[in-house]
Backbone as numpy.savetxt, mean C-alpha at the origin, in Angstrom:
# Nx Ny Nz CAx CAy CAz Cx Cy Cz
17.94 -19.56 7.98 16.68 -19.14 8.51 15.84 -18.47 7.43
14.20 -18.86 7.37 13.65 -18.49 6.19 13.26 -17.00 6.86
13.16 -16.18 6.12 12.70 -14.49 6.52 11.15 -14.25 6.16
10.31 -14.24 6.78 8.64 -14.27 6.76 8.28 -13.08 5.99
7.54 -13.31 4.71 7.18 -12.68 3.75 6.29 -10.90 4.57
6.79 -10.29 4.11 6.04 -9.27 4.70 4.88 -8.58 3.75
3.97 -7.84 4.57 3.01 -6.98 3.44 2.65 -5.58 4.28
2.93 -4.67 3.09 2.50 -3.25 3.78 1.06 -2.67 3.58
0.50 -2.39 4.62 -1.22 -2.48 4.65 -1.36 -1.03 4.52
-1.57 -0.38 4.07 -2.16 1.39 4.10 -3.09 1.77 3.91
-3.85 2.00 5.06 -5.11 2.02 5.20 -5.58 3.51 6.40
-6.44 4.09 5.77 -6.33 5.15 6.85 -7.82 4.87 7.75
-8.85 3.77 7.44 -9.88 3.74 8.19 -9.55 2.17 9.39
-9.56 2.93 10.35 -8.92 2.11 11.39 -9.56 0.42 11.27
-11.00 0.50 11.37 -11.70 -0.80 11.52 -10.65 -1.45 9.96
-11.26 -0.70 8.46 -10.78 -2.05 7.67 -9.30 -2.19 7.71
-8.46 -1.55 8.44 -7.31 -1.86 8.91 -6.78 -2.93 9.87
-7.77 -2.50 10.34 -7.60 -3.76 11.32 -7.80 -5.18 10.89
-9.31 -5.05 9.64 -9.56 -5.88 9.50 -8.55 -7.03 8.63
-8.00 -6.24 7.49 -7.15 -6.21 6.54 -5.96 -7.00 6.95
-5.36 -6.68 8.11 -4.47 -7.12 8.83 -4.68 -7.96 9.44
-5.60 -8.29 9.96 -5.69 -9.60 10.52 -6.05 -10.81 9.19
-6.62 -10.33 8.20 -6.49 -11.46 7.05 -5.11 -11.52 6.26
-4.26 -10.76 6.91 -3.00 -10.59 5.88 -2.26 -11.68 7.25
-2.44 -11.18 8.27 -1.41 -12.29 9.27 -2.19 -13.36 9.24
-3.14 -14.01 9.37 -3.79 -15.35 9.26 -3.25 -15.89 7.55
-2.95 -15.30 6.96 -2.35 -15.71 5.35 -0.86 -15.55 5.59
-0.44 -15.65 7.19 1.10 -16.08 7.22 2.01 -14.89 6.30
1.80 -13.22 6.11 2.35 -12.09 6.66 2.55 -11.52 7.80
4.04 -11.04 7.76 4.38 -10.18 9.02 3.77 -8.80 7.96
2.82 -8.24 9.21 1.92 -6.91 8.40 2.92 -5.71 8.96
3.00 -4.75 8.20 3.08 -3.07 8.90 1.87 -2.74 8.01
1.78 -1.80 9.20 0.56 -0.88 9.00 0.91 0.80 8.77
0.28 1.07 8.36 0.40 2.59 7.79 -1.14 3.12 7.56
-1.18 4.27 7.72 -2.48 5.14 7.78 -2.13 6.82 7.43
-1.20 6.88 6.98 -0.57 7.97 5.80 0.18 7.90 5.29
0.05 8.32 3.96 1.52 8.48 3.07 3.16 8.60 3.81
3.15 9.29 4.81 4.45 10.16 5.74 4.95 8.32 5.89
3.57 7.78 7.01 4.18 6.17 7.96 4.21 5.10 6.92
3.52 5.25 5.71 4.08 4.22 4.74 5.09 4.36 4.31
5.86 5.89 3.79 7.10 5.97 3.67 8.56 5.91 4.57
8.02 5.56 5.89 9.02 5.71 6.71 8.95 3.90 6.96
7.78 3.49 7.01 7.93 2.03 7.03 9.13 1.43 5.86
8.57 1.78 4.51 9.77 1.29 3.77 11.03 1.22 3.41
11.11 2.45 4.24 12.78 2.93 4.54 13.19 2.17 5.67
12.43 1.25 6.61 13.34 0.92 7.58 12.82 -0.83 7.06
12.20 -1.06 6.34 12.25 -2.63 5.92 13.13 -3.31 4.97
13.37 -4.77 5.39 14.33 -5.34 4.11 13.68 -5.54 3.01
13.57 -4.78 1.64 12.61 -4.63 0.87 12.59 -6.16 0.04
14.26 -6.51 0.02 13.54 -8.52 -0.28 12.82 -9.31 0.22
11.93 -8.35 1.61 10.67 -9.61 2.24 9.75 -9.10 1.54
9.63 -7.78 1.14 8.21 -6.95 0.74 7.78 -7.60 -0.44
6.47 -8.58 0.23 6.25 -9.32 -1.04 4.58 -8.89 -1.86
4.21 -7.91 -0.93 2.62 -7.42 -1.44 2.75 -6.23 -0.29
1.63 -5.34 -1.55 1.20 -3.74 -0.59 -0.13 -3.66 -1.21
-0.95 -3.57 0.10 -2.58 -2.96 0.19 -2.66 -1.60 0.46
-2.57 -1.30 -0.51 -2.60 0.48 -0.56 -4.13 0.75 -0.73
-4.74 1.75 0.28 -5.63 2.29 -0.35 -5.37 3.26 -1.25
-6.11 3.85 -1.70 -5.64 5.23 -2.53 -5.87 6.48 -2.47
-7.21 7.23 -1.57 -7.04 8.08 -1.16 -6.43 8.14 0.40
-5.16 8.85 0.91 -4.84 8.82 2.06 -4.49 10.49 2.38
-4.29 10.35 3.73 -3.85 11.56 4.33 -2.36 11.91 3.86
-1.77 12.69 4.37 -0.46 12.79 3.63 0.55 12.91 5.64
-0.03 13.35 6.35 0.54 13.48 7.43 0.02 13.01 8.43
-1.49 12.98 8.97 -2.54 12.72 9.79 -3.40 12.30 9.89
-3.79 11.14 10.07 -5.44 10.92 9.78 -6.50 11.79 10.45
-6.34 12.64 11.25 -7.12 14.00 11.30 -7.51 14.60 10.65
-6.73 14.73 9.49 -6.95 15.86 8.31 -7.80 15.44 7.73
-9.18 15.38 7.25 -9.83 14.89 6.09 -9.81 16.14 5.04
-9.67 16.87 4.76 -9.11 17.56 3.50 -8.27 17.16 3.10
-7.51 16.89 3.47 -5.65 16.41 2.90 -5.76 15.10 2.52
-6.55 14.42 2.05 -6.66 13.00 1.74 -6.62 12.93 0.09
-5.78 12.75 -0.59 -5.75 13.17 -2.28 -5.48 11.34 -2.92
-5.33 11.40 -3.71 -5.23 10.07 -3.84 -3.34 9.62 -4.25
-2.73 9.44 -2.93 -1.62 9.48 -2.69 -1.10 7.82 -2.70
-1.97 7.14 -2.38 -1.71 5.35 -2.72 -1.15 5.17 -4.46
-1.73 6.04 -5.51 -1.18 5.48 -6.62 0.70 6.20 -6.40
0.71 6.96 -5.76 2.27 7.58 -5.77 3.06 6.67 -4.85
2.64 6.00 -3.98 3.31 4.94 -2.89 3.41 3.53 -3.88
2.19 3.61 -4.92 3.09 2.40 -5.89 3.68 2.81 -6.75
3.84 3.74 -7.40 5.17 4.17 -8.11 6.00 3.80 -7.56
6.61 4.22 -6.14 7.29 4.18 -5.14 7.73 2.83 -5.11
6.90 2.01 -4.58 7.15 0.85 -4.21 7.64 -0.34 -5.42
7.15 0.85 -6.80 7.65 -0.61 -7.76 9.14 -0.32 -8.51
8.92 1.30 -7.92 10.79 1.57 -8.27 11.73 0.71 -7.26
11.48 0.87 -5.92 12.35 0.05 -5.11 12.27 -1.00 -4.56
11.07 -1.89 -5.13 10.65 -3.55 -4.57 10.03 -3.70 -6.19
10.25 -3.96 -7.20 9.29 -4.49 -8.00 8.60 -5.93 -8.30
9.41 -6.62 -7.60 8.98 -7.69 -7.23 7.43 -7.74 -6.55
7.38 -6.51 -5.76 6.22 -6.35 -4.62 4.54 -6.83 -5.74
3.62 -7.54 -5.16 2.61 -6.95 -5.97 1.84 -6.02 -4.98
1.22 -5.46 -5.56 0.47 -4.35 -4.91 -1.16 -4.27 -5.60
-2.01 -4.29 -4.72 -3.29 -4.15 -4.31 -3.55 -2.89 -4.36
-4.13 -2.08 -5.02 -5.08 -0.55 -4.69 -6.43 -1.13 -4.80
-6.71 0.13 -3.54 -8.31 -0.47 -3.57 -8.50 1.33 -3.07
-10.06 1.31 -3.39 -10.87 2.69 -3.38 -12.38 2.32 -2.80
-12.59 3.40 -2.45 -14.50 3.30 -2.34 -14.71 4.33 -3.48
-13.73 4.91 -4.17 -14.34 5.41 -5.35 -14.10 5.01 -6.44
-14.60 4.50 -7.98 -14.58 3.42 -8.57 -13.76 4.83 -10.03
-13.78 5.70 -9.75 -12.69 6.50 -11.09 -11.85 6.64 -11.09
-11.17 5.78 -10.67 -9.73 5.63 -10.72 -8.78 4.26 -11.77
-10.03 3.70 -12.02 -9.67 2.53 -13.02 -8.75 3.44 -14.29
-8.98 4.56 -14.58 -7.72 5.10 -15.83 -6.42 5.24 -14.70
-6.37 5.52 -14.27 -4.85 5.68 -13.16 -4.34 4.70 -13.38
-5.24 3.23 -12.58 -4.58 2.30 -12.18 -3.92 2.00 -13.92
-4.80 1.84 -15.10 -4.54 1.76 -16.10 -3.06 2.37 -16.86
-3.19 3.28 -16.50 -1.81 4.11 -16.91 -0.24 4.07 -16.15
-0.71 3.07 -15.17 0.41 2.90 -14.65 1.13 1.76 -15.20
-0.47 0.25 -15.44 0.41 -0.26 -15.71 0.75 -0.10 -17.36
0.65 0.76 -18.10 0.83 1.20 -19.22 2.12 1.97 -19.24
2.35 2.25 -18.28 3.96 2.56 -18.14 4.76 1.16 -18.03
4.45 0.04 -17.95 5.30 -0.49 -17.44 5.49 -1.53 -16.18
4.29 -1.15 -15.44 4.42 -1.82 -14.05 3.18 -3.25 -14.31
4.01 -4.04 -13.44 3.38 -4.74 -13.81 3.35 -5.77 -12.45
2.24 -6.48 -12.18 1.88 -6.91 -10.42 1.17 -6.31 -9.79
-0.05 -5.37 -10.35 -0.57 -4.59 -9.48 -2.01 -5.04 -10.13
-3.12 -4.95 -8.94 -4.60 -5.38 -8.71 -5.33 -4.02 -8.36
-6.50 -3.65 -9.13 -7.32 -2.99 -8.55 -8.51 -3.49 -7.98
């Protein structure tokens, strides 16, 4: 039995979440969704990380609530650290509505990582 490629969506604004996800399952992903750092990390702890074949991370997220808008830091580049220590296979997508983050994304993959899109 083939195991259906999965993708982890983290997104804390509900609409492009929604939206996101519905172009990730019409492109034949089984989606999880996440809308803080806390439910993206608990998603990956309970997935078989050999389906995890792409993550749409935004990059600023909440850390516990999407209530909180103070607490929103830019916690998506730490979920791909994350994700390329224990799926590196994964590619991963960051995306922002704020455009200064191009040295981050830069320095990551300057460490090393490599599969990731801003």
């Amino acid at each position: 039995m083939i195991q259906q490629s999965l993708a982890l969506l983290v997104e804390d604004d509900p609409f492009m979440r929604s939206a996101v996800a519905d172009f990730l399952d019409d492109s034949g992903y089984g989606v999880l969704e996440a809308s803080t750092y806390m439910q993206a990390m608990e998603q990956l702890q309970q997935v078989d990380l050999a389906t995890l074949h792409l993550a749409v991370l935004d990059i600023y997220l909440p850390f516990f609530t999407d209530e909180d808008e103070s607490a929103r830091r830019a916690l998506g580049l730490d979920l791909c650290r994350r994700i390329k220590e224990v799926a590196p296979h994964c590619g991963v997508l960051l995306w922002s509505a704020y455009s200064h983050h191009t040295a981050d994304v830069t320095k990551l993959i300057s460490q090393g990582m490599t599969g990731i899109a801003f």
